[in-house]
ROSE-4610 file (N, C-alpha, C; in Angstrom, 1 decimal, always signed):
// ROSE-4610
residu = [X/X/X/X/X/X/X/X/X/X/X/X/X/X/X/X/X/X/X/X/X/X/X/X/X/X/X/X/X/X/X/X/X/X/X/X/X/X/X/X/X/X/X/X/X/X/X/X/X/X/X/X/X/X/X/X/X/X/X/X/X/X/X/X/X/X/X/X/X/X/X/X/X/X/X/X/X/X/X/X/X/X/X/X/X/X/X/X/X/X/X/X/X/X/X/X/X/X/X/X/X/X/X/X/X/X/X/X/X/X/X/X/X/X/X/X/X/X/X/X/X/X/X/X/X/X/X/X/X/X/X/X/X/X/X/X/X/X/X/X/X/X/X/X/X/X/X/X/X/X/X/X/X/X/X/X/X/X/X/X/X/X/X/X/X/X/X/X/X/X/X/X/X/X/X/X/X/X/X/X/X/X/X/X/X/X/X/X/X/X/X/X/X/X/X/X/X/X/X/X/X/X/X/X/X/X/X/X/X/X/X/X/X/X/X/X/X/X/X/X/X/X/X/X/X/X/X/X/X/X/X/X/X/X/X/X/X/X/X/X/X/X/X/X/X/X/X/X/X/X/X/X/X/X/X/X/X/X/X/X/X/X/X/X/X/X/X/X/X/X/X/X/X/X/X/X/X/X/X/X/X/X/X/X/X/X/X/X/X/X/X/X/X/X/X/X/X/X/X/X/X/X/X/X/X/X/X/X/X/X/X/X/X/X/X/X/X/X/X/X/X/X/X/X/X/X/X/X/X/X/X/X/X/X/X/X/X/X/X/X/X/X/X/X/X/X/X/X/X/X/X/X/X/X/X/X/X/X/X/X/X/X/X/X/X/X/X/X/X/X/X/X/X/X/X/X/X/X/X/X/X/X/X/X/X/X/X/X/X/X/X/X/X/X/X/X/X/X/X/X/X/X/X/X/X/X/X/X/X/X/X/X/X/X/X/X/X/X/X/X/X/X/X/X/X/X/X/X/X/X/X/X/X/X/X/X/X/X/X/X/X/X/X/X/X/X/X/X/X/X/X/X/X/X/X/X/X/X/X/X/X/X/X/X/X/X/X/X/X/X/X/X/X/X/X/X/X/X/X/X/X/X/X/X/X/X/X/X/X/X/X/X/X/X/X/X/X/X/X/X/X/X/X/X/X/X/X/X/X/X/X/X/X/X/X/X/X/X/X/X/X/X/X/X/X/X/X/X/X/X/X/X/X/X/X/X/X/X/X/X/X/X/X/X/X/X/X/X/X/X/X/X/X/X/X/X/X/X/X/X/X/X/X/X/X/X/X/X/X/X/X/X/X/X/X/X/X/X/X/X/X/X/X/X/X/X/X/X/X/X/X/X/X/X/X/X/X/X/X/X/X/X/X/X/X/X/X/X/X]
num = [1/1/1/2/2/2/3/3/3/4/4/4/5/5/5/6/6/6/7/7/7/8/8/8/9/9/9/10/10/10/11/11/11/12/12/12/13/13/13/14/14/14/15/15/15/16/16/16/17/17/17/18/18/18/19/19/19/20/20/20/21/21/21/22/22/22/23/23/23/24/24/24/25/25/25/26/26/26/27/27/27/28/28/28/29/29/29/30/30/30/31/31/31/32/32/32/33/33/33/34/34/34/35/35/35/36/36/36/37/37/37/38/38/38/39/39/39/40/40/40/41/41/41/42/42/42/43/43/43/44/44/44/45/45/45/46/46/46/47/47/47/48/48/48/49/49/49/50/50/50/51/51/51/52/52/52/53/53/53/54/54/54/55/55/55/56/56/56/57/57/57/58/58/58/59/59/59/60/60/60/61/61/61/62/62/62/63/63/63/64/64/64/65/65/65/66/66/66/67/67/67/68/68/68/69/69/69/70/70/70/71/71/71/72/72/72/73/73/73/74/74/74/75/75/75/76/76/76/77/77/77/78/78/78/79/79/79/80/80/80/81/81/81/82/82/82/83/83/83/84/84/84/85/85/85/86/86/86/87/87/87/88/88/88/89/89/89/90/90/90/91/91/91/92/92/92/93/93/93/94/94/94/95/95/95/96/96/96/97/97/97/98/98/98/99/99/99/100/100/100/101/101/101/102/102/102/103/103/103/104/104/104/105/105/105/106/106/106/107/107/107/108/108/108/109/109/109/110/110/110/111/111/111/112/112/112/113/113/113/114/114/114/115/115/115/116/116/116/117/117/117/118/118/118/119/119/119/120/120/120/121/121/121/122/122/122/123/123/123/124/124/124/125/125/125/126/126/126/127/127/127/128/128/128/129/129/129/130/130/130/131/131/131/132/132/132/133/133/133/134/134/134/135/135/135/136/136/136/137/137/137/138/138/138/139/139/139/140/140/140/141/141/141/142/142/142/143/143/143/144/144/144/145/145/145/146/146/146/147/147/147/148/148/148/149/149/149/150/150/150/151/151/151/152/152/152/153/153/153/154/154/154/155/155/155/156/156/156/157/157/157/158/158/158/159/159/159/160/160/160/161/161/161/162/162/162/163/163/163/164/164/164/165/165/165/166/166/166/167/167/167/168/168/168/169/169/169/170/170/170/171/171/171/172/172/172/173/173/173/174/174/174/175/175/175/176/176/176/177/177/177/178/178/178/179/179/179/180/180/180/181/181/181/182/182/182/183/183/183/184/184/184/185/185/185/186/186/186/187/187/187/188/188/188/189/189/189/190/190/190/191/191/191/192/192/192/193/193/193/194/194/194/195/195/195/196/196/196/197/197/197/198/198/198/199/199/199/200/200/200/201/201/201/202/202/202/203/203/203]
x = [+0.8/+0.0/+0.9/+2.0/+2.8/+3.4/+4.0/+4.6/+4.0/+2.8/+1.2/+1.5/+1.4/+1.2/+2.3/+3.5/+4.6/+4.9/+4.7/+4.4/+3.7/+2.4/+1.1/+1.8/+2.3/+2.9/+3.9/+4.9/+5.8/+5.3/+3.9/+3.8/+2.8/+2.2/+1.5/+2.5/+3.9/+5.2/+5.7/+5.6/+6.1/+5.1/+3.9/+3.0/+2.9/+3.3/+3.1/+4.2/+5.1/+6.1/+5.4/+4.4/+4.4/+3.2/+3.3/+2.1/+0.9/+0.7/-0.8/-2.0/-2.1/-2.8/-2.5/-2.5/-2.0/-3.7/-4.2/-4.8/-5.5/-7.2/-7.6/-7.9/-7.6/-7.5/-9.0/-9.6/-11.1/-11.1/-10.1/-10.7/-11.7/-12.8/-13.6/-13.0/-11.7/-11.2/-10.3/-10.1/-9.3/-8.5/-7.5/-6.5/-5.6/-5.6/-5.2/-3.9/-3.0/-2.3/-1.8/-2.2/-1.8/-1.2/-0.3/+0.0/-0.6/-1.4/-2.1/-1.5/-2.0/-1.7/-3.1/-3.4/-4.6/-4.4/-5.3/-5.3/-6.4/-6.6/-8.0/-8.0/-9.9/-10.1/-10.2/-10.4/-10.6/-11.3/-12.3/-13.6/-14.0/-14.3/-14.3/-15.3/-15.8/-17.0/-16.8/-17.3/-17.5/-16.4/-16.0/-14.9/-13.3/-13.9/-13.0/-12.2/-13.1/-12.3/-11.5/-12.1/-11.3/-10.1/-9.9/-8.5/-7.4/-8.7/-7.4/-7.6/-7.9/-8.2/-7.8/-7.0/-7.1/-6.3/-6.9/-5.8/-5.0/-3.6/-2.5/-2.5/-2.2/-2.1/-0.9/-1.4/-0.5/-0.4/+0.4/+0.7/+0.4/-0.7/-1.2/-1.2/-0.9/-1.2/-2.7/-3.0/-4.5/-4.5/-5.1/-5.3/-6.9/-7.3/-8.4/-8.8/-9.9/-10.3/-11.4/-11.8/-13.0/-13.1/-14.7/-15.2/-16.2/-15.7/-16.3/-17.8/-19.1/-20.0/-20.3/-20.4/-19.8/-18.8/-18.1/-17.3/-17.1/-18.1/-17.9/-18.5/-19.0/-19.9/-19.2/-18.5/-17.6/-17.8/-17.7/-17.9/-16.6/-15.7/-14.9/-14.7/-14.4/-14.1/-12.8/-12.7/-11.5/-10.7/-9.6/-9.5/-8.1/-7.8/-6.4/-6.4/-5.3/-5.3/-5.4/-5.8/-6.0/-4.8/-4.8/-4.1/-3.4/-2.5/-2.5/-2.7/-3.4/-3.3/-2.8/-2.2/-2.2/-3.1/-2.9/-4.2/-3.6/-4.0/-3.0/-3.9/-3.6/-4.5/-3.1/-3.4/-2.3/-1.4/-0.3/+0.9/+0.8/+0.8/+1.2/+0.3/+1.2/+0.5/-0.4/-1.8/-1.8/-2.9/-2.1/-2.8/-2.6/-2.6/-2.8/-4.2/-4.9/-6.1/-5.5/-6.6/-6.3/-7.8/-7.8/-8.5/-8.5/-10.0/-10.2/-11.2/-10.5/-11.7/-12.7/-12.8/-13.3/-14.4/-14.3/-15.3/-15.9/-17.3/-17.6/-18.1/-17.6/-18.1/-18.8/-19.5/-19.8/-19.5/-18.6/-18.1/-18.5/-18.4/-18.7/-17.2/-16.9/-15.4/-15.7/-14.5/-15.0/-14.1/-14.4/-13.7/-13.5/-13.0/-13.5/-12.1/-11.5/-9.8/-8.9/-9.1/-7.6/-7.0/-5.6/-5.2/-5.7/-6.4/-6.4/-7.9/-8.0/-9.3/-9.6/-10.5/-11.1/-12.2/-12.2/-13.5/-14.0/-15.8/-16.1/-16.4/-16.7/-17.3/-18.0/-18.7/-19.7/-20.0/-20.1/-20.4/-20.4/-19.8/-20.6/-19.5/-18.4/-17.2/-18.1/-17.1/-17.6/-16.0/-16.3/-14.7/-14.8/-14.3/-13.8/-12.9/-12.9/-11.5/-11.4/-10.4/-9.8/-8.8/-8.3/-7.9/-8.3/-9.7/-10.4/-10.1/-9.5/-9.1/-8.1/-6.9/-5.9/-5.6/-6.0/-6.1/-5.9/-5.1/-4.7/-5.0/-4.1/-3.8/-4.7/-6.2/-7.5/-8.1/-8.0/-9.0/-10.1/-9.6/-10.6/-10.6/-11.9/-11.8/-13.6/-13.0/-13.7/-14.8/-15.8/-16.9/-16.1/-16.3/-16.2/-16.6/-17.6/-17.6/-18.1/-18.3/-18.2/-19.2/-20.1/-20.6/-20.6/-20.4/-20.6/-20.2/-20.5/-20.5/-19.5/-18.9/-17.5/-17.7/-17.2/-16.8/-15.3/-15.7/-14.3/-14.1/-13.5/-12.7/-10.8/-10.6/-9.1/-9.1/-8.1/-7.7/-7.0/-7.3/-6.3/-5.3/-4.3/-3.8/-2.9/-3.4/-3.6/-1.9/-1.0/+0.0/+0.0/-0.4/-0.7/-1.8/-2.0/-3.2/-3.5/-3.0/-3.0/-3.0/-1.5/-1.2/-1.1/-1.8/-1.8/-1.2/-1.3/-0.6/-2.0/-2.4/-3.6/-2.9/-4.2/-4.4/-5.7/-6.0/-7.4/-7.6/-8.4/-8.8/-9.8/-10.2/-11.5/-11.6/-13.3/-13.3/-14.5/-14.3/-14.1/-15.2/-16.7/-16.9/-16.7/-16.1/-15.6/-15.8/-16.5/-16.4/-16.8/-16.4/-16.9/-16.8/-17.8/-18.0/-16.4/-16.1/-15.3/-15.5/-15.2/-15.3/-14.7/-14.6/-14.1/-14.9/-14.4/-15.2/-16.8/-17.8/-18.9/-19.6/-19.1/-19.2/-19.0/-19.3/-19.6/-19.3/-17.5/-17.4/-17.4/-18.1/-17.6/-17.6/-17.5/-17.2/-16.5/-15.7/-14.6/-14.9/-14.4/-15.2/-14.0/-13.3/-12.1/-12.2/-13.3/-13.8/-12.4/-11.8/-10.4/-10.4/-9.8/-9.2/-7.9/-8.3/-6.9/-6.8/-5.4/-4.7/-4.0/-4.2/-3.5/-2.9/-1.8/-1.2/-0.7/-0.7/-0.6/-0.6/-0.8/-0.8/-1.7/-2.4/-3.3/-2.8/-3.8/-3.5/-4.9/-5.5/-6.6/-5.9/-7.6/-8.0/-8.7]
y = [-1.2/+0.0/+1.3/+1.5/+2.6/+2.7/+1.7/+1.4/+2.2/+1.7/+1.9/+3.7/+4.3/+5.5/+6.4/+5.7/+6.4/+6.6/+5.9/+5.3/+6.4/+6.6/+7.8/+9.1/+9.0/+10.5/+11.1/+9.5/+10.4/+10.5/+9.9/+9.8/+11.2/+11.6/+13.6/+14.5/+14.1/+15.0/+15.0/+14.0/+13.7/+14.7/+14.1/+14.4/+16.7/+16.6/+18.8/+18.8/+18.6/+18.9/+19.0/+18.7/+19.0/+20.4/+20.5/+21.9/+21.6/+22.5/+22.2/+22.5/+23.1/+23.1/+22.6/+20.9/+19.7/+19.7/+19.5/+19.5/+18.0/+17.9/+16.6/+16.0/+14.7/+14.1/+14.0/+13.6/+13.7/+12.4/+11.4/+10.4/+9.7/+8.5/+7.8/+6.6/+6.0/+4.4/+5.5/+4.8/+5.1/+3.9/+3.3/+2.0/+2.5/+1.9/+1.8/+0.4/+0.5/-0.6/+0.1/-1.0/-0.2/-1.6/-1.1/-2.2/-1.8/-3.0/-2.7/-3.9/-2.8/-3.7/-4.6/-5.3/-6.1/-6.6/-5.7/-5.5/-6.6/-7.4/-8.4/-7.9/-7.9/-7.5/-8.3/-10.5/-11.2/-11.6/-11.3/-11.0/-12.8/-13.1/-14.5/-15.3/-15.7/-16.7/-17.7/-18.4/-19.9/-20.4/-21.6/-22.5/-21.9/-21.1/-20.1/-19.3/-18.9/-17.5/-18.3/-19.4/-20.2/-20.4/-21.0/-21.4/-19.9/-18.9/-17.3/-17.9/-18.9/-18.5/-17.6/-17.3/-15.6/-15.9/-15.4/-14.7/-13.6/-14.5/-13.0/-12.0/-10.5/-9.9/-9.6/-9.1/-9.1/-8.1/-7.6/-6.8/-7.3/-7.4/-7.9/-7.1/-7.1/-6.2/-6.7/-5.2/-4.6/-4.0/-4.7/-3.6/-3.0/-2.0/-1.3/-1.2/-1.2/-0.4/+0.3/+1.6/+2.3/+3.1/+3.2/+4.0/+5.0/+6.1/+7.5/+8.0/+7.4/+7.8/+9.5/+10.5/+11.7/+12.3/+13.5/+14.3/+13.3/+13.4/+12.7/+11.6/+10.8/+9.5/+8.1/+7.3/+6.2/+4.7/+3.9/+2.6/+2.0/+1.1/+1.0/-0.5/-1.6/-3.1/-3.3/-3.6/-4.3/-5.6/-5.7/-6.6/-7.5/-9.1/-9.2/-10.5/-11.4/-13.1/-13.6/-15.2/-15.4/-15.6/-15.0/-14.6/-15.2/-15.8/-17.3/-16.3/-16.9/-16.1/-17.2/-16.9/-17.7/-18.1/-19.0/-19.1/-19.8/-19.2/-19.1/-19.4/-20.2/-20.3/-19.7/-18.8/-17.8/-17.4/-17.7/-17.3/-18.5/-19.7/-20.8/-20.9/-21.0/-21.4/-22.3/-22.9/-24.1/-24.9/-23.5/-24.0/-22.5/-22.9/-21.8/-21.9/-21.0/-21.0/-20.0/-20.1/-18.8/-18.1/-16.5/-16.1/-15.1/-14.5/-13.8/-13.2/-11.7/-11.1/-10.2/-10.0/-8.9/-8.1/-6.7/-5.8/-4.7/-4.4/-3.8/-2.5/-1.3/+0.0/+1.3/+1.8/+3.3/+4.1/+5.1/+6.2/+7.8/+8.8/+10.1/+10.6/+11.1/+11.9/+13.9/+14.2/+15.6/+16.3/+17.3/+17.4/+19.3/+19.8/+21.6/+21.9/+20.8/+21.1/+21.1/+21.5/+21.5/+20.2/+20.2/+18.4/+17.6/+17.7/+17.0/+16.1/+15.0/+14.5/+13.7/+14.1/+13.0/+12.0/+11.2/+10.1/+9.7/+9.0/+8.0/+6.9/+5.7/+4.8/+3.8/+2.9/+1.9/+1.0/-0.3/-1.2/-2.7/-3.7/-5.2/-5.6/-6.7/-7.6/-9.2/-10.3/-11.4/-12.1/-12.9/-13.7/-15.0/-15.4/-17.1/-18.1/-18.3/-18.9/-20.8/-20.8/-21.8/-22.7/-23.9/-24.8/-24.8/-24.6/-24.4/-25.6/-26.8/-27.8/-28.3/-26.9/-26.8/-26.2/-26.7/-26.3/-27.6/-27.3/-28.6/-30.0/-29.6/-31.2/-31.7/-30.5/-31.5/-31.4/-31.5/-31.6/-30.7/-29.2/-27.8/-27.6/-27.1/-26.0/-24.9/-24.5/-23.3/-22.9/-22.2/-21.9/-21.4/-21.8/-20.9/-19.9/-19.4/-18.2/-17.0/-15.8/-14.5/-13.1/-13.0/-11.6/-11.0/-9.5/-8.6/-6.9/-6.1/-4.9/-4.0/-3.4/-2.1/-0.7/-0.1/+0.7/+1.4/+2.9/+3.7/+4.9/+5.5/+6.5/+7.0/+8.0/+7.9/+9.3/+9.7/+10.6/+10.8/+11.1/+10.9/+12.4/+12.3/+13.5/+13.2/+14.9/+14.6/+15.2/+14.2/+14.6/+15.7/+14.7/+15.0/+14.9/+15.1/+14.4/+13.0/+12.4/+11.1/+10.0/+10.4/+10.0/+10.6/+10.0/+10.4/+9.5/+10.1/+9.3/+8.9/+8.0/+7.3/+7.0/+7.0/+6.5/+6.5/+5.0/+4.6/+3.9/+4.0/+3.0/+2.3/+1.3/+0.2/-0.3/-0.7/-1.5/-2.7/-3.9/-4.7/-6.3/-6.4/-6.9/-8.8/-9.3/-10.9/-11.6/-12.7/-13.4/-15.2/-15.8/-17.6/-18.4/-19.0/-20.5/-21.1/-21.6/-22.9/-24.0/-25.2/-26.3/-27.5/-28.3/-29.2/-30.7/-31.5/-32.2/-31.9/-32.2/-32.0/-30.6/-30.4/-29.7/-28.4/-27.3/-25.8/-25.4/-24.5/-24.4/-23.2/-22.4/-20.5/-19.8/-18.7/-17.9/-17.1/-16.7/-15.7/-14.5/-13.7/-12.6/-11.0/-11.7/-11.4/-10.1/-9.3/-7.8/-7.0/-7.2/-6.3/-4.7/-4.5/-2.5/-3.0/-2.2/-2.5/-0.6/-0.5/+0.5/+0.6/+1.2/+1.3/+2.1/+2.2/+3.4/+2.9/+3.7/+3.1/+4.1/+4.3/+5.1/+5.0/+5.7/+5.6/+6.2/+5.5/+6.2/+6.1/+7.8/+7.6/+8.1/+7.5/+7.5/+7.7]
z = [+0.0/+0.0/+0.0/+1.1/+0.9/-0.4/-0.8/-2.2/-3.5/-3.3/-4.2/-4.3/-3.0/-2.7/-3.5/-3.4/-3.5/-4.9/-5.4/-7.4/-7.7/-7.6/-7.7/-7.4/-6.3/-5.9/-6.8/-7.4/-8.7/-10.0/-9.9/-11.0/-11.0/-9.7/-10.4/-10.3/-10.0/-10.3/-11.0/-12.2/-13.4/-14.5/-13.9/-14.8/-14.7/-13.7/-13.5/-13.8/-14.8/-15.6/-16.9/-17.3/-18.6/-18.6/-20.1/-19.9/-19.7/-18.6/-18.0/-19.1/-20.2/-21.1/-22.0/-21.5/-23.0/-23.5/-25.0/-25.0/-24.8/-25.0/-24.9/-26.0/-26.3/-26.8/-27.9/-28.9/-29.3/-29.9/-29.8/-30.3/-29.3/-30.1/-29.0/-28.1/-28.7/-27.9/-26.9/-26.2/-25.0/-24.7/-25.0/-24.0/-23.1/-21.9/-21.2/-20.4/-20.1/-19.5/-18.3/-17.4/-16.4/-15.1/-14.0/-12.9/-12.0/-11.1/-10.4/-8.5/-7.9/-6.3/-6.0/-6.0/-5.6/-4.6/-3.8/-1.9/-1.3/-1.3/-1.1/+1.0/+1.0/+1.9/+2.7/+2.6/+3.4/+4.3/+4.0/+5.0/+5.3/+6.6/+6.8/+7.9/+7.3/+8.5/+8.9/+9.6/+10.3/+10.6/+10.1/+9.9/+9.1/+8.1/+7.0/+8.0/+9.2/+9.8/+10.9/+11.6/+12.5/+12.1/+10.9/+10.2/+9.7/+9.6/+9.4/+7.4/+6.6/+5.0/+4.4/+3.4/+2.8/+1.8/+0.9/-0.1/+0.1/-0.3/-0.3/-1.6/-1.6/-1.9/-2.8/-4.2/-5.4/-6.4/-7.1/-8.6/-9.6/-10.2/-11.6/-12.6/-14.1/-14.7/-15.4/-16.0/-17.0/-18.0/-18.8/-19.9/-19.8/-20.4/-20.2/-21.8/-22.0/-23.0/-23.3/-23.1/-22.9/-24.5/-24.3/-25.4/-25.0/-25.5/-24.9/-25.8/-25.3/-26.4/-26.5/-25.5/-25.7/-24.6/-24.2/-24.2/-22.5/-21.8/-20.4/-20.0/-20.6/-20.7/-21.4/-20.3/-21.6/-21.0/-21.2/-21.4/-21.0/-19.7/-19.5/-19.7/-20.0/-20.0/-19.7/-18.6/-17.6/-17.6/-18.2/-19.0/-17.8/-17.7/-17.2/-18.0/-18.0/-18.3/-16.7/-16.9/-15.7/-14.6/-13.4/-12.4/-11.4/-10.7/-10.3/-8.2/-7.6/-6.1/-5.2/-4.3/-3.1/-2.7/-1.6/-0.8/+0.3/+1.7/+2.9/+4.3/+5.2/+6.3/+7.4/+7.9/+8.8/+7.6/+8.3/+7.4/+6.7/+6.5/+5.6/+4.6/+3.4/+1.9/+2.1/+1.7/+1.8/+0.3/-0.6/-2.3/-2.9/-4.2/-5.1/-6.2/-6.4/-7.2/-8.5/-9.4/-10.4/-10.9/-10.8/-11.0/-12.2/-13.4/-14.3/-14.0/-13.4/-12.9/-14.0/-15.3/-15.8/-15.3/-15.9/-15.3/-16.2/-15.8/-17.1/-16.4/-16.7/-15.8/-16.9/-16.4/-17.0/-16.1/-16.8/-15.9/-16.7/-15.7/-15.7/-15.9/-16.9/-16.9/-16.4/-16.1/-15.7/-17.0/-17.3/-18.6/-18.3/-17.3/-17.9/-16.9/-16.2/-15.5/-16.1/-17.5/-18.2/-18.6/-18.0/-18.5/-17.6/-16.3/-15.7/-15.7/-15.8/-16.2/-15.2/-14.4/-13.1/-13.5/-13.0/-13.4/-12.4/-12.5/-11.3/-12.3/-12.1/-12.4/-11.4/-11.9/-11.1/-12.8/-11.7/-13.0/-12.0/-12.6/-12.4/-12.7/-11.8/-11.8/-12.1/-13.3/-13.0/-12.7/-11.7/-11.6/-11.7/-12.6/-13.2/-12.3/-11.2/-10.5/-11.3/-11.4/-12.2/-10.9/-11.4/-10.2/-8.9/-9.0/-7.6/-6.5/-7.3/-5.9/-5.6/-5.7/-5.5/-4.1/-3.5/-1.6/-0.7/-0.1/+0.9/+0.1/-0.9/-2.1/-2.4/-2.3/-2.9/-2.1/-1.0/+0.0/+0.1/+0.0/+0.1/-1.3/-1.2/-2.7/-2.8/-3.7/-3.8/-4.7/-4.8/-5.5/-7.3/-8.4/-9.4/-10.3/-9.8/-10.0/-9.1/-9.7/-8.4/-9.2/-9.1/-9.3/-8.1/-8.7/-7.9/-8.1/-7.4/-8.0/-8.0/-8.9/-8.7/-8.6/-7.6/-7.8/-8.2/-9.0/-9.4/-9.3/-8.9/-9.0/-9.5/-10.6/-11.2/-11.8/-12.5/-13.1/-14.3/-15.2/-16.6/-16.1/-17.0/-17.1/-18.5/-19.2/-20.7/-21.4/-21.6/-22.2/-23.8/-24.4/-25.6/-26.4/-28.1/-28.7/-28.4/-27.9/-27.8/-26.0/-25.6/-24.4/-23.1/-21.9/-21.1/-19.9/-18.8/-17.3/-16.8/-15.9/-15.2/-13.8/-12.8/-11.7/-11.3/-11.2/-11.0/-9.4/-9.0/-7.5/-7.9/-7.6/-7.8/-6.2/-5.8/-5.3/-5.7/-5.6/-6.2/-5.3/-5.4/-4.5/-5.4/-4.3/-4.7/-3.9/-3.9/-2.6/-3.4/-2.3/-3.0/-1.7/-1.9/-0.3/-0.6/+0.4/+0.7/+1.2/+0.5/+0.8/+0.9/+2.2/+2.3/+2.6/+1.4/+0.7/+0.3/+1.0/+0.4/+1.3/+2.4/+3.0/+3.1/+3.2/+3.1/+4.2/+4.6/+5.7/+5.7/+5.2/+5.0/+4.1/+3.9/+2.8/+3.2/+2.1/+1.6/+1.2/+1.8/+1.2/+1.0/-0.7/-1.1/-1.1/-1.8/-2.3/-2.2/-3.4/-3.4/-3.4/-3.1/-3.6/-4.6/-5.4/-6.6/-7.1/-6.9/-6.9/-8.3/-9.1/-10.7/-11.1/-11.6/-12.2/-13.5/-14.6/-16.2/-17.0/-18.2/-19.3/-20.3/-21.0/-21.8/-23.5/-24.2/-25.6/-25.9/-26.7/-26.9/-28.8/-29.2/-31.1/-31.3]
């Protein structure tokens, strides 16, 4: 998280080096790649929270690709390959899963601050987890799939006709039962914050 902070901080110092009246961009696609901290919140019940369960916390990358139908109104699709997580009862590993979270958002851009372009978004996460009975060599495993809802908040800042610097926040609601053998001992209740910093090219 400090790390996270510190990355952001050089990156709006980098970014107030250029002229504050870069202009904005007019094309409609917007891509984005960006590295992201995926902070999982852990949230835990029953038998799940006895044992301490959780996924550890990781750097994944994103690609983004939004389409702006006018001036502040755009369509964002949240893109990664699938992700491989830990999965940890206290400190000890005790499996690895893999997750594909995509997410589909509409956001409000603010457009009248010069280069600097703030956003909100809200939209709908679906997550795919894969090798789900890869937990204590088989024994536990996990729900495979996850709906749930995003929130966003970020900021473009507009280099040129084209490229800009990004910092986005998401939170991120995820959660899936666990189970060991037929039995339902809990839920997980992963709901990340993912912290992004990246660059954009709009067309």
């Amino acid at each position: 998280m400090r790390n996270t902070l510190k990355i952001a901080a050089a990156t709006l110092t980098l970014a107030a080096a250029f002229p504050a009246m870069a202009q904005v961009a007019e094309g409609n696609w917007l891509i984005r790649a960006r590295a992201v901290d995926l902070l999982f919140d852990n949230g835990q019940s029953k038998s799940v929270k006895t044992l301490d369960i959780k996924a550890e916390d990781r750097w994944i990358p994103e690609v983004d690709i939004s389409y702006f139908f006018t001036r502040n109104i755009a369509a964002e699709l949240v893109l990664t390959w699938p992700q491989n997580i830990n999965i940890k009862a206290g400190s000890t590993k005790i499996g690895q899963i893999q997750a594909l979270p995509p997410s589909l958002l509409i956001q409000y851009h603010f457009t009248d601050l010069g280069a600097f372009k703030p956003y909100v978004g809200a939209g709908v996460n679906y997550t795919h987890f894969y090798k789900t009975s890869n937990i204590l060599d088989g024994a536990a495993n996990i729900d495979k799939d996850s709906w749930g809802l995003v929130g966003q908040i970020g900021m473009d800042y507009v280099l040129n006709k084209n490229w800009s610097l990004n910092i986005d926040a998401k939170y991120v609601q995820m959660a899936t039962d666990v189970h060991v053998g037929s039995a339902n001992i809990g839920k997980l209740d992963l709901n990340p914050v993912t912290l992004g910093i990246g660059v954009g090219y709009r067309f």
